[in-house]
N, C-alpha and C positions, 0 to 999 in steps of 0.2 A: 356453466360450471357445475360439476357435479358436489351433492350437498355433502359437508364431511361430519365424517360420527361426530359425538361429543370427545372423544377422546382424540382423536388424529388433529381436532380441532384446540384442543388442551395442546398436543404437542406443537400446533405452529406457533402458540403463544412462548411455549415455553422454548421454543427453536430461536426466536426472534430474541430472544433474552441474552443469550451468549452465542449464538449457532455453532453450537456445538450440540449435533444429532442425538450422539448418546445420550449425555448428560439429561438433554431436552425427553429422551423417548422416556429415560429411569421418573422424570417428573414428573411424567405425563401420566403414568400408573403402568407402565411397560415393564416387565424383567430386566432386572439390572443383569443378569448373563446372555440375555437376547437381545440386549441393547445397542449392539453395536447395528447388528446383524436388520435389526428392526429399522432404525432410524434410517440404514439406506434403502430398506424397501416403503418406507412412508415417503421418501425425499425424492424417490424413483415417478412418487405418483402424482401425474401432469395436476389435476384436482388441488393437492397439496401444494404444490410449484408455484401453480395459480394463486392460491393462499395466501401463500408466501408474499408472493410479490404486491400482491393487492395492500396488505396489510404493512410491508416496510413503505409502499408509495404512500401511503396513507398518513405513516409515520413521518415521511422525510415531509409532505406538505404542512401537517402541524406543526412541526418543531422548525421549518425551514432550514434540516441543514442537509445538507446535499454535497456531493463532490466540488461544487465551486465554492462552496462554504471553508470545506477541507483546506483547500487547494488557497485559500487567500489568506487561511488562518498559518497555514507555512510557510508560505512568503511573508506575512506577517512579521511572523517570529523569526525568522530568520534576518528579518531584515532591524529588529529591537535587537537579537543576537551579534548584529553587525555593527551597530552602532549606527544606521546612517543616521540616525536624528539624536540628540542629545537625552539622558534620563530624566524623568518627571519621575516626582514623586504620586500617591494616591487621588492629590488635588489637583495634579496636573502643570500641576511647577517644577519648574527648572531645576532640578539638584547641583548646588556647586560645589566643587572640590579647590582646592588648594594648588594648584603647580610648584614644580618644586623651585620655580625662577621669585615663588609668593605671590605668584596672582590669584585671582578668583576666576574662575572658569567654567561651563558647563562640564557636567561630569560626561563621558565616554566608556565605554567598557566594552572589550571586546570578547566574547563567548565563543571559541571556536569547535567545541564539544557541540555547543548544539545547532550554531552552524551546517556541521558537516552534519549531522542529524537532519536537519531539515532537509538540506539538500539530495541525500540517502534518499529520504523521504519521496522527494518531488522527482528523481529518478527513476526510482521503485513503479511510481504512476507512471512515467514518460515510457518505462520500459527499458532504459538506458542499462539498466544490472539484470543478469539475467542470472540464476543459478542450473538452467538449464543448458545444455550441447546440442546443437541443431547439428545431428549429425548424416541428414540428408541430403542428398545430393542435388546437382541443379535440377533436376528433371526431378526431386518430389521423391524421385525412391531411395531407400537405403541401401540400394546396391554401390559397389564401388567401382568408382570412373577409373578407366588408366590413363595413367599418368603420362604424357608424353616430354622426354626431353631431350634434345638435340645437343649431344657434345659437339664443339668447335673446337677443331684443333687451333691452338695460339700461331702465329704467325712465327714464320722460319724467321730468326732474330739471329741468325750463328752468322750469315751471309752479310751481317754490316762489317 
């Protein structure tokens, strides 16, 4: 890997902070009116790329959180959103409520905000929502296929 300046090396730090290029290049001691312009030609260069990734892999083995971290922390919550298990409180006891027939009972709450939030979520990763139009055709190109369709005349019905 080729060695980076002190500065381009300032900017992967400062990239990794929010990754957002601009922002990262104005901190790094870059021109705030050339920063946009900057931070994709730093982001272009493999060296940098390299950087990058060395240092969030670096990041995710410290802190151990990684996309299956993500990914159990939403099922998680989605599933305390759902209620499958009754609420604890901080010590981990059973919170009861009152029913209104006067019994005592564990309490239940259903959250469906963030429910469908979560789920948003774990789609988003699955890929299930797309904001995108695949507007290509089977064969890969953007050209447009014609369309074949066969009128059938309805069957003589007058002759019953």
């Amino acid at each position: 890997m080729t060695k980076l300046t002190a500065k381009q090396s300032r900017f992967v730090d400062e990239y990794l902070a929010d990754l957002n290029g601009a922002q990262a290049a104005i901190r790094a001691g870059y021109s705030a009116k050339t920063a946009n312009t900057k931070a994709a030609q730093l982001l272009a260069i493999v060296s940098i790329q390299e950087a990058i990734q060395e240092r969030m892999n670096a990041r995710s083995e410290r802190t151990r959180i990684d996309s299956d971290f993500v990914l159990h922390g939403i099922v998680k919550n989605i599933k305390r959103c759902e209620q499958a298990e009754p609420v604890r409180d901080r010590k981990g006891d059973l919170v009861y409520v009152e029913t209104d027939d006067g019994d005592i009972a564990p309490a239940y709450k259903y959250d469906a905000t963030n429910v469908l939030k979560g789920y948003e979520l774990l789609g988003k990763h699955l890929k299930l929502f797309t904001d995108k139009v695949d507007h290509s055709s089977e064969d890969g190109s953007m050209s447009p296929q014609p369309t074949i369709i066969e009128l059938v005349a309805p069957d003589d019905q007058s002759s019953s």
